[in-house]
C-alpha positions in Angstrom: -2.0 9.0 19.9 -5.0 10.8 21.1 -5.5 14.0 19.0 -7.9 17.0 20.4 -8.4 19.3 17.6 -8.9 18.1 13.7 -9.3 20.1 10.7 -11.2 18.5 7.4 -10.6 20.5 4.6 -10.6 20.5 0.3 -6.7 21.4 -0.2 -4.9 19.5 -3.1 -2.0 21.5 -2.9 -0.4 19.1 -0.3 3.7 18.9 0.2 4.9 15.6 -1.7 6.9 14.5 1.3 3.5 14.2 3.9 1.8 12.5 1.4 4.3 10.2 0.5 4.6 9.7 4.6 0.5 8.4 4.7 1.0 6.0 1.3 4.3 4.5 3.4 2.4 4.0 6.6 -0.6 2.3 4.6 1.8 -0.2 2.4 0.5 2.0 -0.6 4.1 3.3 -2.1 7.6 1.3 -2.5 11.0 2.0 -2.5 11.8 2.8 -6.1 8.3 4.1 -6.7 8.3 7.4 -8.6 7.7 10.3 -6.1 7.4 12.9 -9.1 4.4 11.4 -9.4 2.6 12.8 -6.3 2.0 15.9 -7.9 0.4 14.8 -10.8 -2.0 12.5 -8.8 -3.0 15.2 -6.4 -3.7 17.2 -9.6 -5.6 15.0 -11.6 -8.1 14.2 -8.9 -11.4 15.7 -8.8 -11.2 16.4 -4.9 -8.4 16.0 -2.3 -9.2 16.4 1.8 -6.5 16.6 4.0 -6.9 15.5 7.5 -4.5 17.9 10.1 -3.8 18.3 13.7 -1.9 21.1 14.4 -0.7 21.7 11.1 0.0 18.4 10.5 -1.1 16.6 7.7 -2.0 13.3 9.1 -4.7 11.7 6.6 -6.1 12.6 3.1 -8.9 10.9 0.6 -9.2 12.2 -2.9 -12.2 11.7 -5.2 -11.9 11.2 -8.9 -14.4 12.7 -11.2 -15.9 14.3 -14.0 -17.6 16.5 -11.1 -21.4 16.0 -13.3 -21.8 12.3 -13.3 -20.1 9.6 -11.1 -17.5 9.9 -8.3 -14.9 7.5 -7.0 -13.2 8.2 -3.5 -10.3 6.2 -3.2 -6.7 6.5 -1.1 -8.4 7.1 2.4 -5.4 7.0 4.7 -4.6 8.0 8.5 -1.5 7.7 9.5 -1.4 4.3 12.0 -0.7 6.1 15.2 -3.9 8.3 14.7 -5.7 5.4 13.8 -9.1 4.2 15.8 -10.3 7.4 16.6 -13.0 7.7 14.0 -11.3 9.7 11.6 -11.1 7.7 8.7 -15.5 7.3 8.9 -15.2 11.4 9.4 -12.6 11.4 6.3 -15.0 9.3 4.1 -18.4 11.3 5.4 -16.9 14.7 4.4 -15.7 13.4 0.7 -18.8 11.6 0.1 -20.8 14.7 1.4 -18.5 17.3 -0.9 -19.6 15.1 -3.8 -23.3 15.2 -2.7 -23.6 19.1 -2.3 -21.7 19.3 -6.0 -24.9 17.1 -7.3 -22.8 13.8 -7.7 -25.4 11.1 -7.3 -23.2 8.3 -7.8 -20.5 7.6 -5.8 -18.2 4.6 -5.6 -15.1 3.0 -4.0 -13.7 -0.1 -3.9 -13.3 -1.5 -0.6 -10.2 -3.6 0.5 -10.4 -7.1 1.8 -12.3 -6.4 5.7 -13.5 -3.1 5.4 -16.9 -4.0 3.7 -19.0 -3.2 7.1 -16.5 0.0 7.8 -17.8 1.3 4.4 -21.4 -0.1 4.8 -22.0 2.0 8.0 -21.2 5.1 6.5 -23.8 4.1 3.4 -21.8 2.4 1.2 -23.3 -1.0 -0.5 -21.7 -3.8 -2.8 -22.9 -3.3 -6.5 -24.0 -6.9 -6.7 -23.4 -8.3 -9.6 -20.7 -6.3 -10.6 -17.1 -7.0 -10.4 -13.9 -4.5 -9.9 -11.7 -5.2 -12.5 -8.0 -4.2 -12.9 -6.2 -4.3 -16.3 -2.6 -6.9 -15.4 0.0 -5.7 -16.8 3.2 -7.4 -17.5 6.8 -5.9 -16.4 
Protein backbone atom coordinates (compact mmCIF):
# COMPACT_ATOMS: atom_id res chain seq x y z
CA UNK A 1 0.00 0.00 0.00
CA UNK A 2 1.56 3.19 -1.09
CA UNK A 3 1.44 5.67 1.82
CA UNK A 4 1.95 9.65 1.23
CA UNK A 5 2.35 11.27 4.52
CA UNK A 6 4.46 9.57 7.62
CA UNK A 7 4.96 10.74 11.00
CA UNK A 8 8.15 9.50 13.16
CA UNK A 9 7.70 10.27 16.55
CA UNK A 10 9.08 9.28 20.51
CA UNK A 11 5.51 8.13 21.95
CA UNK A 12 5.47 5.03 24.27
CA UNK A 13 2.10 5.46 25.23
CA UNK A 14 0.88 3.32 22.28
CA UNK A 15 -2.75 1.36 22.53
CA UNK A 16 -2.01 -2.43 23.30
CA UNK A 17 -4.15 -3.67 20.56
CA UNK A 18 -1.99 -1.73 17.43
CA UNK A 19 0.95 -2.98 18.92
CA UNK A 20 -0.05 -6.32 19.40
CA UNK A 21 -1.42 -5.93 15.49
CA UNK A 22 2.69 -5.14 14.28
CA UNK A 23 4.20 -8.26 16.67
CA UNK A 24 1.23 -10.54 14.81
CA UNK A 25 2.16 -9.33 11.34
CA UNK A 26 5.98 -9.90 12.03
CA UNK A 27 5.49 -13.69 13.65
CA UNK A 28 6.73 -11.92 16.94
CA UNK A 29 3.52 -12.81 19.40
CA UNK A 30 1.39 -16.14 19.65
CA UNK A 31 -1.91 -17.12 20.50
CA UNK A 32 -1.82 -17.61 24.28
CA UNK A 33 0.91 -15.05 24.70
CA UNK A 34 0.22 -12.66 27.56
CA UNK A 35 -1.11 -9.38 26.07
CA UNK A 36 -0.93 -7.66 29.65
CA UNK A 37 2.38 -7.66 28.90
CA UNK A 38 2.48 -4.89 26.22
CA UNK A 39 2.33 -2.29 28.65
CA UNK A 40 4.95 -3.22 30.76
CA UNK A 41 7.39 -3.57 27.65
CA UNK A 42 6.47 -0.33 26.22
CA UNK A 43 7.29 1.06 29.69
CA UNK A 44 10.39 -0.48 30.46
CA UNK A 45 12.07 0.60 27.32
CA UNK A 46 14.30 3.41 27.20
CA UNK A 47 12.76 4.87 23.81
CA UNK A 48 9.67 3.77 21.75
CA UNK A 49 8.98 5.46 17.94
CA UNK A 50 5.82 4.91 16.51
CA UNK A 51 5.59 4.98 12.76
CA UNK A 52 1.77 6.51 11.55
CA UNK A 53 -0.10 7.38 8.58
CA UNK A 54 -3.09 9.09 9.13
CA UNK A 55 -3.28 8.28 12.56
CA UNK A 56 -2.50 4.95 12.14
CA UNK A 57 0.00 3.31 13.99
CA UNK A 58 1.61 1.22 11.39
CA UNK A 59 5.39 0.45 12.67
CA UNK A 60 7.31 1.05 15.97
CA UNK A 61 11.14 0.28 17.30
CA UNK A 62 12.00 0.81 20.84
CA UNK A 63 15.52 1.18 22.27
CA UNK A 64 16.58 -0.26 25.62
CA UNK A 65 18.84 1.71 27.88
CA UNK A 66 20.32 3.12 30.70
CA UNK A 67 20.16 6.47 28.51
CA UNK A 68 24.28 7.22 29.72
CA UNK A 69 26.07 4.19 28.40
CA UNK A 70 24.98 1.63 25.74
CA UNK A 71 21.68 1.35 23.66
CA UNK A 72 19.96 -1.63 22.14
CA UNK A 73 17.25 -0.99 19.38
CA UNK A 74 15.28 -3.93 18.94
CA UNK A 75 11.41 -4.90 17.67
CA UNK A 76 11.64 -2.72 14.39
CA UNK A 77 8.35 -3.73 12.78
CA UNK A 78 6.12 -2.32 9.68
CA UNK A 79 3.20 -3.74 9.19
CA UNK A 80 3.66 -6.16 5.75
CA UNK A 81 1.46 -4.14 3.53
CA UNK A 82 3.54 -0.92 4.17
CA UNK A 83 6.46 -2.79 3.75
CA UNK A 84 9.36 -1.81 0.94
CA UNK A 85 8.87 1.66 1.09
CA UNK A 86 11.90 2.51 3.10
CA UNK A 87 10.38 2.96 6.29
CA UNK A 88 11.88 0.51 8.27
CA UNK A 89 15.76 2.18 7.28
CA UNK A 90 13.75 5.69 8.23
CA UNK A 91 12.45 3.70 11.52
CA UNK A 92 16.02 2.53 12.46
CA UNK A 93 17.82 6.13 11.31
CA UNK A 94 15.54 8.09 13.70
CA UNK A 95 16.15 5.63 16.88
CA UNK A 96 19.66 5.36 16.29
CA UNK A 97 19.86 9.23 15.81
CA UNK A 98 17.59 9.86 19.19
CA UNK A 99 20.22 7.81 20.88
CA UNK A 100 23.04 9.85 19.28
CA UNK A 101 21.74 13.41 20.24
CA UNK A 102 21.15 11.87 23.99
CA UNK A 103 25.12 11.13 23.95
CA UNK A 104 24.67 7.24 23.55
CA UNK A 105 27.89 6.17 21.83
CA UNK A 106 27.12 2.71 21.70
CA UNK A 107 24.47 1.27 20.09
CA UNK A 108 23.55 -2.26 19.29
CA UNK A 109 21.03 -4.71 17.76
CA UNK A 110 20.89 -7.97 16.92
CA UNK A 111 20.07 -8.61 13.43
CA UNK A 112 17.85 -11.52 12.20
CA UNK A 113 19.04 -14.19 9.80
CA UNK A 114 19.23 -11.83 6.08
CA UNK A 115 19.07 -8.44 7.27
CA UNK A 116 22.94 -8.11 7.95
CA UNK A 117 23.37 -5.66 4.70
CA UNK A 118 19.74 -3.88 5.60
CA UNK A 119 21.42 -2.97 8.98
CA UNK A 120 25.05 -2.42 7.51
CA UNK A 121 23.76 0.38 5.12
CA UNK A 122 22.30 2.33 7.75
CA UNK A 123 25.87 1.98 9.80
CA UNK A 124 25.51 -0.94 11.67
CA UNK A 125 28.65 -3.60 11.78
CA UNK A 126 28.98 -7.19 13.20
CA UNK A 127 30.93 -7.08 16.63
CA UNK A 128 33.33 -9.79 15.34
CA UNK A 129 34.30 -11.89 17.67
CA UNK A 130 31.40 -11.65 19.81
CA UNK A 131 28.49 -13.84 19.93
CA UNK A 132 24.62 -13.02 20.86
CA UNK A 133 23.75 -15.28 23.46
CA UNK A 134 20.27 -16.15 24.79
CA UNK A 135 19.71 -17.81 28.18
CA UNK A 136 17.32 -21.55 27.11
CA UNK A 137 15.00 -22.06 29.23
CA UNK A 138 13.04 -25.06 29.85
CA UNK A 139 9.02 -25.17 29.93
Amino acid sequence: MKIDEVTFEIDSGLDVADVLALYRSAGWWEEGDDESAIPDILAGSWAVCAVRSQGRLIGMGRVLSDGRSDAYIQDIVVLSEFRGQGLGAQLVCFLRDHCVRQGLRWIGLVAEPGTQDFYERLGFRPLVGFIPMRLKQEH
